[in-house]
C-alpha positions in Angstrom: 14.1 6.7 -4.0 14.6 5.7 -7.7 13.8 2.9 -9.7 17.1 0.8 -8.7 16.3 0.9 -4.6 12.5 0.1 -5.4 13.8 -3.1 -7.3 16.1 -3.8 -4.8 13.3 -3.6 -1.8 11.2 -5.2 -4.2 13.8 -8.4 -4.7 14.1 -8.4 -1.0 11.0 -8.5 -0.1 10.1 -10.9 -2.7 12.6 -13.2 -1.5 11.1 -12.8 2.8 7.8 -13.3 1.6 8.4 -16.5 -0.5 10.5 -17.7 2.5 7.6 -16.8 5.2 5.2 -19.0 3.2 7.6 -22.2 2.4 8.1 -22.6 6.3 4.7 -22.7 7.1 1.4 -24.4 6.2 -0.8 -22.7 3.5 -4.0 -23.3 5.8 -2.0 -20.8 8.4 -4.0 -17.5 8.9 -2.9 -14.2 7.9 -3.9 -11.7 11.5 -3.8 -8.5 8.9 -5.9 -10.2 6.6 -9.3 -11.7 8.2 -10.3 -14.9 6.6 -7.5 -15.8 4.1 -5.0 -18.0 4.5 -1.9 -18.0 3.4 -2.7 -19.2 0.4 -4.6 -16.9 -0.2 -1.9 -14.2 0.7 0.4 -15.5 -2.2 -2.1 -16.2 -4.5 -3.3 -13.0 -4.3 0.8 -11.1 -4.4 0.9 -13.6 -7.7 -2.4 -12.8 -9.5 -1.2 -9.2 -8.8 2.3 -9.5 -10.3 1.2 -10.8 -13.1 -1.6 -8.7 -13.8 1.1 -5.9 -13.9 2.8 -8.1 -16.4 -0.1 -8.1 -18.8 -1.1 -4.2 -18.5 2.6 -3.6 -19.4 2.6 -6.3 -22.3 -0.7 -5.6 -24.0 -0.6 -1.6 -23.1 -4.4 -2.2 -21.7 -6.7 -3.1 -18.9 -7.1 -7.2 -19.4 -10.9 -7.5 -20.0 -11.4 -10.9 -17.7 -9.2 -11.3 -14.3 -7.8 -13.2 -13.1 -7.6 -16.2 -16.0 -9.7 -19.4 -14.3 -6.4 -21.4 -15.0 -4.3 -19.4 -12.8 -6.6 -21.0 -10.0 -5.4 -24.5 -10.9 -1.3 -23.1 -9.8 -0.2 -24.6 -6.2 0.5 -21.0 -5.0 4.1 -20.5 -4.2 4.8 -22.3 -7.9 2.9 -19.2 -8.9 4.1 -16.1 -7.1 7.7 -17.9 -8.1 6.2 -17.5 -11.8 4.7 -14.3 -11.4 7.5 -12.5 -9.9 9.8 -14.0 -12.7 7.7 -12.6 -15.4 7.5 -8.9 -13.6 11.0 -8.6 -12.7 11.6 -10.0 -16.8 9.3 -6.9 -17.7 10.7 -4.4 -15.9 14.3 -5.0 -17.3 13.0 -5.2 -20.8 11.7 -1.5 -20.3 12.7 1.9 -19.5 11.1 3.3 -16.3 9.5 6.5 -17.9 8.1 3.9 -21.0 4.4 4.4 -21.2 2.6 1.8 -19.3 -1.9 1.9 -18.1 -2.1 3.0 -14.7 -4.8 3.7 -12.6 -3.2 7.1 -11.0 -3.5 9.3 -13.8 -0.5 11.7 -13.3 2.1 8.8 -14.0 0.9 6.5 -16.6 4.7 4.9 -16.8 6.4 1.8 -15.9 8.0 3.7 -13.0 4.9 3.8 -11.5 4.6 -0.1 -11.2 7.8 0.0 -9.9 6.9 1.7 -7.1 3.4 0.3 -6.6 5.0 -4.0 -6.3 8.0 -2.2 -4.1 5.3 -1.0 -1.7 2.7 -4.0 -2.6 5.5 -6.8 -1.6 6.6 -4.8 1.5 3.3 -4.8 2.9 2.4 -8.1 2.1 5.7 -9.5 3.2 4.9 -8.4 6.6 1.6 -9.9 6.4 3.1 -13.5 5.6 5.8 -13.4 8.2 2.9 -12.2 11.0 1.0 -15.1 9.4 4.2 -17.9 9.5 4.8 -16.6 13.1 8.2 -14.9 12.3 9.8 -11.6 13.2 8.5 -8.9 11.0 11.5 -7.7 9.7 11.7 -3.7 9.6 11.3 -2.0 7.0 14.1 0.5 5.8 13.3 4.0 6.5 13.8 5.3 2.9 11.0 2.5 1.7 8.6 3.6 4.7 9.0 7.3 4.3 8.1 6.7 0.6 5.5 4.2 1.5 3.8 6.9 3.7 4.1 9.1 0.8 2.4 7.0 -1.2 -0.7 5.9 0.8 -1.2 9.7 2.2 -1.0 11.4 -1.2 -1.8 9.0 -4.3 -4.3 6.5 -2.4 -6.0 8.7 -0.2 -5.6 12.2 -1.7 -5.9 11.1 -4.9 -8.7 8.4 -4.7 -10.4 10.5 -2.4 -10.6 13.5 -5.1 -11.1 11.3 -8.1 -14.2 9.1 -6.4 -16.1 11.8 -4.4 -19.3 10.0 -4.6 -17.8 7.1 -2.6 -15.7 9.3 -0.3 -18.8 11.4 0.6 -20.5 8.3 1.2 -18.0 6.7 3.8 -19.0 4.6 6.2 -19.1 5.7 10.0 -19.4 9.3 8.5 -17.1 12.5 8.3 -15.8 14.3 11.3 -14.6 16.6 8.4 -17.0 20.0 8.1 -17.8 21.1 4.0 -15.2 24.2 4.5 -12.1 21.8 4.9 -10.7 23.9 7.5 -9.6 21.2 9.9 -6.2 19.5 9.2 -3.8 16.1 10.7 -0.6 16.2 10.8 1.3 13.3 10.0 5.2 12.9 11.1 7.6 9.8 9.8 10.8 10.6 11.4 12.3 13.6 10.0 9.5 14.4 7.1 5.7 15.7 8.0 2.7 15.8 5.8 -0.8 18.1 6.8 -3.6 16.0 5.3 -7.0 18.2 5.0 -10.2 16.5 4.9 -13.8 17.8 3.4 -16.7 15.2 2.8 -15.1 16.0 -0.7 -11.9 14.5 -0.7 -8.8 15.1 1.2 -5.9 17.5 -0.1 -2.4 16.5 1.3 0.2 19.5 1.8 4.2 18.9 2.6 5.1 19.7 6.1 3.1 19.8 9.4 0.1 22.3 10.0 -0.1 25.6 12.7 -2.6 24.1 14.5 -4.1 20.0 13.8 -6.9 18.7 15.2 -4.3 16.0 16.0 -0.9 15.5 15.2 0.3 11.7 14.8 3.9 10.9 15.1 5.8 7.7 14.6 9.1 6.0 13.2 8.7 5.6 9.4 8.4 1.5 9.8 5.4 1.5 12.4 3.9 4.5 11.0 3.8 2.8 7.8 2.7 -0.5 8.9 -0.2 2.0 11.3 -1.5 3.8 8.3 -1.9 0.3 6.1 -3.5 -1.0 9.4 -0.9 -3.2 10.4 0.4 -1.9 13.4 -1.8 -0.9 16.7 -2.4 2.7 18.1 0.1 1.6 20.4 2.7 2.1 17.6 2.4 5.8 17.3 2.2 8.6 19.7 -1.3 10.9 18.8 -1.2 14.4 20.0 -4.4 16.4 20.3 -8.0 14.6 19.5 -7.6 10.8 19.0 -11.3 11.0 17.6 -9.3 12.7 14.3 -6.8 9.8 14.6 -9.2 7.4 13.9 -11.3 9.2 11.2 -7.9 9.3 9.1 -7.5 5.4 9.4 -11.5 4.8 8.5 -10.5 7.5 5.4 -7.5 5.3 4.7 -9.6 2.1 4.9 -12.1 3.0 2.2 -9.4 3.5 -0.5 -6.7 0.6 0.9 -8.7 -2.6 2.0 
C-alpha cells in the first residue's frame, strides 16, 4: 500500500469510528476491550492521535503523557480535535521526513502513517462491536498489510528487541532454544512462516515445509484473529492447535 491508501483507510475509519460512538452511550462496553467503556475507547484513539502529533512537531518523545488537561475533553470533542491535528500534520510533511519512532528501521512520518491506518482500523472495529453495529470488513489490501504488520514489526521485532520480556512470557514457551519449529500463517493469497525461540521470533516470507501448525484465514478475520478480535472459529488451524495458541499468547505480550 502507499501513503495515499493508508490516509484513505485512515479517513474511513476515522469517520466509522466517530460514527459508532455518537450513536451510542459512552458508558457502553467495549467486548474487545475488558473494562473500558467507550469512552474510554475514544479517549484513548484521541490521546494516541495526538501524541503522534507532538512526536512529529517537537521531533522527540514528550516527557509527561498524556497532559492532565486533555482529561477535562468530553471525548468525541477530542478524537474530533485529535484527528484534525494528525491529518493537519501529515499534509504539512513528506512521508520519508524524519519523524521518532519506536521501530527502529523506519524512523519517518511514513511510519505513522501506517501505524494510525492500522491503529483506527482496529479500534474502529472495537467501537462498532461496542455500539452494537455491523463490523464493517476490512479491505483486503489494509488486512494483508495489517497482518504484515503485527507478525513482522510487533512480534518479530519487539520480540528480538525485548528478549528479557519475551523469555519471560507468561504461560511459558512451547518454542525449544534451537528455534527449529515454525507456524505458518496464510491471509488469502500471501503466507508468512514465523519461527519462535524463547529468544524472539524471526518471521520469513512464504509458508514453511513442514509447521507445527499451519493457520489459514481471509485477510479481514485473520486480522481481526491475530489482534484477538475474532474467535478460533474464524480461522481454519491445520496441524497442533497447542501451536495456534502459543502464537496468540506471543502476540498478546507485545499487542495488549
Amino acid at each position: 500500500m502507499d501513503d495515499s491508501e493508508y490516509l484513505a483507510c485512515l479517513s474511513s475509519d476515522y469517520g466509522r469510528l466517530r460514527d459508532a460512538a455518537a450513536a451510542v452511550d459512552l458508558t457502553a462496553p467495549v467486548p474487545a476491550c475488558p473494562g473500558w467503556t467507550m469512552a474510554d475507547l475514544v479517549s484513548h484513539v484521541a490521546v494516541v492521535y495526538l501524541h503522534k502529533v507532538t512526536v512529529m512537531r517537537t521531533g522527540e518523545w514528550p516527557e509527561q503523557w498524556p497532559p492532565p488537561a486533555l482529561a477535562d475533553e468530553a471525548p468525541v470533542p477530542l478524537l474530533e480535535r485529535g484527528y484534525g491535528q494528525l491529518m493537519a500534520e501529515f499534509s504539512s510533511r513528506a512521508p520519508a521526513a524524519s519523524a521518532p519512532t519506536w521501530y527502529d528501521p523506519d524512523e519517518t512520518v511514513a511510519f505513522w502513517i501506517r501505524r494510525m491506518a492500522q491503529e483506527t482500523v482496529m479500534h474502529r472495529i472495537d467501537a462498532e462491536q461496542a455500539a452494537e453495529r455491523p463490523v464493517t470488513a476490512v479491505s483486503a489490501n489494509l488486512a494483508v498489510d495489517g497482518v504484515d504488520e503485527v507478525l513482522r514489526i510487533f512480534l518479530g521485532y519487539g520480540s528480538v528487541s525485548n528478549p528479557d520480556e519475551f523469555a519471560q512470557m507468561t504461560d511459558g514457551h512451547l518454542a525449544g532454544q534451537d528455534g527449529q519449529d515454525t507456524i505458518t500463517v496464510t491471509a488469502g493469497p500471501v503466507a508468512w512462516t514465523a519461527r519462535p525461540s524463547p529468544r524472539g521470533v524471526l518471521i520469513f516470507d512464504g509458508a514453511a515445509d513442514a509447521p507445527r501448525v499451519t493457520i489459514e484465514a481471509a485477510p479481514d478475520p485473520m486480522l481481526r484473529w491475530l489482534w484477538g478480535r475474532a474467535g478460533d472459529d474464524q480461522v481454519q488451524v491445520t496441524g497442533d492447535p497447542a501451536w495456534a495458541d502459543y502464537l496468540r499468547r506471543m502476540l498478546a505480550e507485545f499487542t495488549e
